[in-house]
Kinemage of the C-alpha trace (Angstrom):
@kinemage 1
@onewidth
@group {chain A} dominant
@subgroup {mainchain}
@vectorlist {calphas} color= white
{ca unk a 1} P -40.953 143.669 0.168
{ca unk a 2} L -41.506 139.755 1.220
{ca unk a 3} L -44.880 139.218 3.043
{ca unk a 4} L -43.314 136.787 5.877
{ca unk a 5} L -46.520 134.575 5.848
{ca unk a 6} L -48.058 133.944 9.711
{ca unk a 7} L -47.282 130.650 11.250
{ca unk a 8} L -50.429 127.603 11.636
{ca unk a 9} L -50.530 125.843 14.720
{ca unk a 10} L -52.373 122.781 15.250
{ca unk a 11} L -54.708 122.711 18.134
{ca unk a 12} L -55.143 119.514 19.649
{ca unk a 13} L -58.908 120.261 21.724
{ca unk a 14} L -62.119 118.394 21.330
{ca unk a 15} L -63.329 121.777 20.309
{ca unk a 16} L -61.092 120.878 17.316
{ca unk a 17} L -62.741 117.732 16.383
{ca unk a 18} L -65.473 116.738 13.989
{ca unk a 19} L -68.676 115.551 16.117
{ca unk a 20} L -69.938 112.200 14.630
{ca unk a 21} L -73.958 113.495 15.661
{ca unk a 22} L -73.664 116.611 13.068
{ca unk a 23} L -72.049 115.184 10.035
{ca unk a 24} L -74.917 115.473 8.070
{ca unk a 25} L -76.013 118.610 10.053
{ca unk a 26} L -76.246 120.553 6.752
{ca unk a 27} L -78.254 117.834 5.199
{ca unk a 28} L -80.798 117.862 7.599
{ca unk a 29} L -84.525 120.679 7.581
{ca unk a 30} L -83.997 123.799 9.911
{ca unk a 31} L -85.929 122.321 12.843
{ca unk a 32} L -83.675 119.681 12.711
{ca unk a 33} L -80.339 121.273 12.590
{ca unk a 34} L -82.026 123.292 15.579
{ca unk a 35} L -82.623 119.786 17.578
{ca unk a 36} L -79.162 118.827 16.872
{ca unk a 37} L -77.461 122.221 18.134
{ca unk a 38} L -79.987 122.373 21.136
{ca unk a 39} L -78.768 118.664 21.631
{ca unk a 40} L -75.430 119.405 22.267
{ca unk a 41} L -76.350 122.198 24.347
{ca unk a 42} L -77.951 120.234 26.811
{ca unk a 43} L -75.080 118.642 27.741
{ca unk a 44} L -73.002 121.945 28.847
{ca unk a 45} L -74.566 122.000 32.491
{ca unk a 46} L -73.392 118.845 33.666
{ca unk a 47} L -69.846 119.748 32.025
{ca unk a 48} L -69.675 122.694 34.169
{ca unk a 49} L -71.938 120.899 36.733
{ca unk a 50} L -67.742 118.407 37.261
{ca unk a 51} L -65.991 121.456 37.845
{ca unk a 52} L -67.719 122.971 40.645
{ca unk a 53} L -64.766 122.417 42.973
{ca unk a 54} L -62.292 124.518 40.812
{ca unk a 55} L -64.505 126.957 40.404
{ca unk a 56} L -65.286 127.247 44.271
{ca unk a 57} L -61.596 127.607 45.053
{ca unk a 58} L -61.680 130.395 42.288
{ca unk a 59} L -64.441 132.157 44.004
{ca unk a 60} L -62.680 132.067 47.031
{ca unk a 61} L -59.939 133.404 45.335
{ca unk a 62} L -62.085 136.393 44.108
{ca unk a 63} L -63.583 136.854 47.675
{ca unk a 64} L -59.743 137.138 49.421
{ca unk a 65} L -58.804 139.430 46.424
{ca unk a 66} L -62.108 142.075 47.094
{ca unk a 67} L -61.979 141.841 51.135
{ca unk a 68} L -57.691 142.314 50.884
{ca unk a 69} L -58.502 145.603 48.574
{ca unk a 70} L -57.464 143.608 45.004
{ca unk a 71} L -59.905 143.823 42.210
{ca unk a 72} L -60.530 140.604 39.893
{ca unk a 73} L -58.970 140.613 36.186
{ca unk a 74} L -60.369 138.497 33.650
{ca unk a 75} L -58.455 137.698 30.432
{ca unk a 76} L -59.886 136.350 27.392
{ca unk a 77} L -59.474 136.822 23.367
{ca unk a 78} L -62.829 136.527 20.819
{ca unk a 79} L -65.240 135.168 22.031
{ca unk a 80} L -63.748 134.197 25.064
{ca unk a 81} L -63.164 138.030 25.815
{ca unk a 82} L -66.645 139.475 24.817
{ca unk a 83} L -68.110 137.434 27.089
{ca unk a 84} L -65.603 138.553 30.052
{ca unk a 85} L -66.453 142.497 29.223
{ca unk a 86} L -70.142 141.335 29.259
{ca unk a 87} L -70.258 139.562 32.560
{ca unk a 88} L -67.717 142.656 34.063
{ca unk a 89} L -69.542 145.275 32.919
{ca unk a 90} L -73.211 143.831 34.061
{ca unk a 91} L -71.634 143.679 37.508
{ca unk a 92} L -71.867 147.494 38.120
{ca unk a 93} L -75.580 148.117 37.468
{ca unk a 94} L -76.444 144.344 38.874
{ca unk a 95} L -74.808 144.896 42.161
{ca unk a 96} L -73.648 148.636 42.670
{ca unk a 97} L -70.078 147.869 42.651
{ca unk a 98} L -67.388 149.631 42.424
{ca unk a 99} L -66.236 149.464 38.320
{ca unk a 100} L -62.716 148.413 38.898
{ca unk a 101} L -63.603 145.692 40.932
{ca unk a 102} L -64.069 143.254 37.773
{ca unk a 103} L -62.104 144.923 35.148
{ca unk a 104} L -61.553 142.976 31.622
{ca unk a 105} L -58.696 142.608 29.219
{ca unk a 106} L -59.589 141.423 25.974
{ca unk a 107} L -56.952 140.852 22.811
{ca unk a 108} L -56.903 143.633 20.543
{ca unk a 109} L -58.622 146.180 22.854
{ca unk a 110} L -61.921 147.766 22.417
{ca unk a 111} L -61.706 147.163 18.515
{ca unk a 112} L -61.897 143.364 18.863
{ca unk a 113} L -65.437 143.353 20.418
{ca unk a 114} L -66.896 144.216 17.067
{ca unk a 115} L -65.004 142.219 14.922
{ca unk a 116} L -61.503 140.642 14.620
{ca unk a 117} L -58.164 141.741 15.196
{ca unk a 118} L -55.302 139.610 13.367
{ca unk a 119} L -52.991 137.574 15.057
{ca unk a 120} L -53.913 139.622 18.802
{ca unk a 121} L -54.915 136.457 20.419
{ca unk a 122} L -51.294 134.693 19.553
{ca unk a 123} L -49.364 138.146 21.273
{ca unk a 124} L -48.308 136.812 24.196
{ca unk a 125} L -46.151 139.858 24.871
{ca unk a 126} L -49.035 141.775 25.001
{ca unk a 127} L -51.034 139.984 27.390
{ca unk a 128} L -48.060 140.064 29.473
{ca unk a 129} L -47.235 143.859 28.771
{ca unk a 130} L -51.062 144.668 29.482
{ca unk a 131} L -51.395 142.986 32.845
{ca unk a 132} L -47.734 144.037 33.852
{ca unk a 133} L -49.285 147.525 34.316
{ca unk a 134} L -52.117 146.941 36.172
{ca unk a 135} L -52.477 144.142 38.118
{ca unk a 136} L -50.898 143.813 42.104
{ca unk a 137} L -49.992 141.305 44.780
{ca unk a 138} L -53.303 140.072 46.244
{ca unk a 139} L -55.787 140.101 42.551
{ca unk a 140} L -57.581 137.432 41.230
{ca unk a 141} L -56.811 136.820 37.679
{ca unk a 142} L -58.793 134.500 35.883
{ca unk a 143} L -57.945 133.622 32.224
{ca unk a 144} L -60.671 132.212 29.476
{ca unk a 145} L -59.518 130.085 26.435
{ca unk a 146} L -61.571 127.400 25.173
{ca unk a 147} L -58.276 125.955 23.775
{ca unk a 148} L -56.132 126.037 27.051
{ca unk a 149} L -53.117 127.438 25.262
{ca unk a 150} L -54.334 131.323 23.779
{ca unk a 151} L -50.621 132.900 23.864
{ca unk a 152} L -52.451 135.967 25.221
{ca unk a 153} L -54.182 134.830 27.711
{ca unk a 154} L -51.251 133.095 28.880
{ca unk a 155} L -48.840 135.552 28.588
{ca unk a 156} L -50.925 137.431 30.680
{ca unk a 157} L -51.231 134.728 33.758
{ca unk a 158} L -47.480 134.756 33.379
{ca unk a 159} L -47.416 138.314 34.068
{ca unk a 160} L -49.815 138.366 36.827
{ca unk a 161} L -48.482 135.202 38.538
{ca unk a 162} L -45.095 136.961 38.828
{ca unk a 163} L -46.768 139.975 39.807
{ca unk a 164} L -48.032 138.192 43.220
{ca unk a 165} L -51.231 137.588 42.127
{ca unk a 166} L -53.328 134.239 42.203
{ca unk a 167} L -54.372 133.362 38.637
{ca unk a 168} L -57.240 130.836 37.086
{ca unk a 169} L -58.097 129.334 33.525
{ca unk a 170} L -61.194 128.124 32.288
{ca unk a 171} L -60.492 126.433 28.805
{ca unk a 172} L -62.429 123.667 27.277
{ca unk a 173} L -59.409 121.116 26.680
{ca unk a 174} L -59.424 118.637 28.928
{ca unk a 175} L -56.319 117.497 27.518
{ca unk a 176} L -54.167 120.444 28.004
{ca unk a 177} L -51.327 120.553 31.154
{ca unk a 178} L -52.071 123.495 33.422
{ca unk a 179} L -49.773 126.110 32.650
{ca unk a 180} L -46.749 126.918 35.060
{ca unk a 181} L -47.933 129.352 37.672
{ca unk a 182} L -51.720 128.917 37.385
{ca unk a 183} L -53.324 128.455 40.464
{ca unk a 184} L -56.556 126.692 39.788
{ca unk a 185} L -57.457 124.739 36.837
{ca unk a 186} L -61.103 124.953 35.496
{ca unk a 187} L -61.138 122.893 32.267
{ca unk a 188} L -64.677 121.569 31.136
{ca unk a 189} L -65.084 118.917 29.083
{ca unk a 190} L -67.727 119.922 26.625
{ca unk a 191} L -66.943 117.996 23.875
{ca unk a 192} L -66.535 118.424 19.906
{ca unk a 193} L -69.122 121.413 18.631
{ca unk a 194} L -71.441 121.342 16.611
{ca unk a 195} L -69.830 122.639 14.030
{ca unk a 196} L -65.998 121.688 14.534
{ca unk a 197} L -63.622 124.325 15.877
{ca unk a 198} L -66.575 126.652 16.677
{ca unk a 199} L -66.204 127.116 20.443
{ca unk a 200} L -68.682 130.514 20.185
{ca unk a 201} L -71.873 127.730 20.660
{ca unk a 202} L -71.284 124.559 23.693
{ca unk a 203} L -67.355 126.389 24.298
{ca unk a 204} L -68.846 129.977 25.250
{ca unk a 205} L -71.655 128.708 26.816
{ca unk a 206} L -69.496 126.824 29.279
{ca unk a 207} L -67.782 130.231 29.767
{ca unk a 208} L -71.082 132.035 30.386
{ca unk a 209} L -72.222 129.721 32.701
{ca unk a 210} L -69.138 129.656 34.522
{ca unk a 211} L -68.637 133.706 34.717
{ca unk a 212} L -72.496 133.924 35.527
{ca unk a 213} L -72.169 131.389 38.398
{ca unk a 214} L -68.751 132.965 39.808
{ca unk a 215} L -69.634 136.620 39.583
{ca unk a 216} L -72.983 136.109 41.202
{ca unk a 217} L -71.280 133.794 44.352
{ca unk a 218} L -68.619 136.272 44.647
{ca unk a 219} L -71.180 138.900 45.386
{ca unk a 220} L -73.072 136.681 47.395
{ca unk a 221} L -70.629 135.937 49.184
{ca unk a 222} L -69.429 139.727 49.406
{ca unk a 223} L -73.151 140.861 50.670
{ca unk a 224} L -74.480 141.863 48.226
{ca unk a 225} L -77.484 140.192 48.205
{ca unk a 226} L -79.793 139.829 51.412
{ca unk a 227} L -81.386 136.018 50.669
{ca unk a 228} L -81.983 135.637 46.703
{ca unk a 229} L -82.558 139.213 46.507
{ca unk a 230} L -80.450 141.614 44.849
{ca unk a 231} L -80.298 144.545 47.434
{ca unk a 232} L -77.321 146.431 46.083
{ca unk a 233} L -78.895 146.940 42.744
{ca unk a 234} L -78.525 150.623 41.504
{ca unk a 235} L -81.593 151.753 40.210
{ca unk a 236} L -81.189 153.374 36.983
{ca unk a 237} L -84.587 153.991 35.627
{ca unk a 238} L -88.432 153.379 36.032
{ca unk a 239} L -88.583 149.253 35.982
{ca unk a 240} L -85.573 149.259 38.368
{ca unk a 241} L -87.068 151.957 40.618
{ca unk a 242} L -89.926 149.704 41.113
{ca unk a 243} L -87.805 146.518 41.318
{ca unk a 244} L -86.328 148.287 44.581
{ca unk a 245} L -89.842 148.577 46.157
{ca unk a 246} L -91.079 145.434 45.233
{ca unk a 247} L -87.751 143.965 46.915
{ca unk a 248} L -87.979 145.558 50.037
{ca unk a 249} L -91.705 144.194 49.942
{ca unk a 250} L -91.147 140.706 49.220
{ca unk a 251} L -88.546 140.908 52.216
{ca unk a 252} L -90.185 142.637 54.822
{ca unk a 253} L -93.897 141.431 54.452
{ca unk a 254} L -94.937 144.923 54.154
{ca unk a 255} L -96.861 147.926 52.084
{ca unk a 256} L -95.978 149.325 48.828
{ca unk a 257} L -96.840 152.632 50.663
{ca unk a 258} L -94.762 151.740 53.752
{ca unk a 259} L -91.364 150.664 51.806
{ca unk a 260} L -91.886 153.354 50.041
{ca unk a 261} L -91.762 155.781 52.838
{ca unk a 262} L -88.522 153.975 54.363
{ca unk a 263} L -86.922 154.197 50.625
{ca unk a 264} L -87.518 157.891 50.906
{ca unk a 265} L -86.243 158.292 54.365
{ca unk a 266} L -82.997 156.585 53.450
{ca unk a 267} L -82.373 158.284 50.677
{ca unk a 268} L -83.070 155.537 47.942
{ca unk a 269} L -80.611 153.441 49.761
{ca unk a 270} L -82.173 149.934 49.271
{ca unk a 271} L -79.845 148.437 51.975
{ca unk a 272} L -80.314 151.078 54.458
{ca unk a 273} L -84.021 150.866 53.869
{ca unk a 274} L -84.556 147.238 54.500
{ca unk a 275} L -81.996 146.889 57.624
{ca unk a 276} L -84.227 149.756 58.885
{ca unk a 277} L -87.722 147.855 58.034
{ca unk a 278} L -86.016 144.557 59.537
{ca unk a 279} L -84.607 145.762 62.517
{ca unk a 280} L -86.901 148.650 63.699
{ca unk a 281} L -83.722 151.023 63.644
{ca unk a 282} L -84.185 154.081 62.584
{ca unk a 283} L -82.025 155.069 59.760
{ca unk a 284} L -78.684 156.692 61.028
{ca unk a 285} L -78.403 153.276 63.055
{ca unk a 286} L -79.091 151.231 60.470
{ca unk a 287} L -76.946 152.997 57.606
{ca unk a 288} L -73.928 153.023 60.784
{ca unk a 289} L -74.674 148.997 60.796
{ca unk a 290} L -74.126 148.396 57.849
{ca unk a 291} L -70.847 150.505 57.331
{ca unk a 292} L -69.526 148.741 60.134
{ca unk a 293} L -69.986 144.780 58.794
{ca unk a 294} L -68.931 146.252 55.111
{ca unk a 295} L -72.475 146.578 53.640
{ca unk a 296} L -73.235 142.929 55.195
{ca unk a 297} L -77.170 143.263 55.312
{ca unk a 298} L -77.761 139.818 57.796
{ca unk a 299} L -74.322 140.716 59.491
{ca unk a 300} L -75.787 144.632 60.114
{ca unk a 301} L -79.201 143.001 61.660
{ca unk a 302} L -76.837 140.449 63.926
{ca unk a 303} L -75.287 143.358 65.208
{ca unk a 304} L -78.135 145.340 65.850
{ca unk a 305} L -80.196 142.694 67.057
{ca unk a 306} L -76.851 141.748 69.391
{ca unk a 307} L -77.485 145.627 70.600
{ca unk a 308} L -80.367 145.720 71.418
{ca unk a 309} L -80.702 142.809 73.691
């Protein structure tokens, strides 16, 4: 039987091109080949740093989806992917949210985190058949290829574009036209790698600066932090049980020995806890607070305060 060989395609990406800084890269002593890579990293903030807009509109995208009862979807193949499941699945234990809130679709299913899956990333039928099934009018979908043209990735913002839902890509191609149905564009111009074509070093970290910063302003901007402290962290063992005391201390001004009492008397509820410290509620009213203004803690003290005067 003929072995139909697979097809090459030619990417044109700066990710794709030689970088005239690192030609002699393997030339050079191991402190400098580390100077040169850490070089080009340096530049990758103020690549993301000229995308800020897109990525605000996707975070208001995000923010709609959550508050309207939607969950956000990222899509992503190699290292584009792992990086998605990482950033979705440190959501949960970051921010005590629910864990279909972020959910992440990576080519070639659980098998491709550990190592790779032939030709998944060019299945655009599956990226389409995955997100067919799951996603609804009113997600967030937001797509990661460093190339701008992964078939599964856009299959898959094909599907969910149809489906009613408002899609994203972040890619690292500059150059490439923003596919038909995308909503927002986030394409950051990082430049050839260090070593050509390998967008796992200034490629992903684009990508994990970009999921860091949108996951973390989403949940800001859900309530889910009280100032820059994380208030809906679940606390999962000793060093996070402590983390919860020293938060409620470093907001309220007060005792280990008192925040610990109020952590008690709401029933390890961090949030319940420090509305109670902050507003001098007692605990039913300050738990009732914060159902009502969806876990909001400066939202639950406006209303309280608005109470009591």
């Amino acid at each position: 039987m003929m072995t139909v060989p697979c097809q090459a395609v030619h990417v044109d990406s700066p990710t794709e091109q030689r970088n005239p800084r690192t030609v002699d890269i393997d030339l050079m002593s191991t402190q400098a080949i580390l100077g040169a890579i850490n070089a080009e990293d340096r530049k990758v903030p103020d690549a993301v740093a000229e995308v800020l807009p897109q990525l605000a509109r996707a975070v208001d995208y995000a923010v709609d989806a959550l508050r309207g009862g939607g969950r956000v979807h990222y899509v992503g193949a190699g290292t584009s992917g792992r990086l998605a499941t990482l950033d979705a699945a440190e959501l949960v234990p970051t921010f005590n949210v629910p864990s279909d809130w972020f959910v992440a679709h990576h080519a070639g299913g659980a098998k491709a985190l550990r190592e790779a899956v032939e030709n998944a990333e060019d299945d655009a039928e599956a990226g389409e058949a995955e997100l067919s099934e799951v996603v609804r009018p009113g997600d967030f979908v937001l797509g990661l290829a460093a190339s701008g043209r992964t078939p599964y990735v856009l299959g898959a913002l094909a599907a969910a574009s149809r489906a009613g839902a408002r899609t994203g890509l972040v890619s690292a191609n500059p150059r490439a036209a923003k596919p038909s149905g995308v909503d927002v564009l986030i394409a950051v111009a990082t430049g050839p790698e260090a070593i050509a074509g390998s967008t796992r070093m200034k490629a992903g970290t684009a990508q994990k600066l970009i999921l860091t910063a949108f996951s973390t302003t989403t949940m800001i901007k859900m309530g889910k932090t009280y100032s820059n402290l994380m208030v809906s962290m679940r606390a999962t063992n000793a060093k996070l049980r402590g983390r919860t005391v020293r938060i409620l201390q470093e907001a309220t001004g007060m005792t280990m020995a008192d925040c610990s009492d109020a952590l008690a008397e709401a029933g390890d509820d961090l949030k319940v806890a420090l509305v109670h410290l902050l507003s001098g509620s007692d605990v039913t009213r300050a738990a009732a607070a914060l159902e009502a203004t969806g876990g909001h803690v400066r939202k639950a003290l406006d209303s309280l305060h608005l109470r009591a005067g």
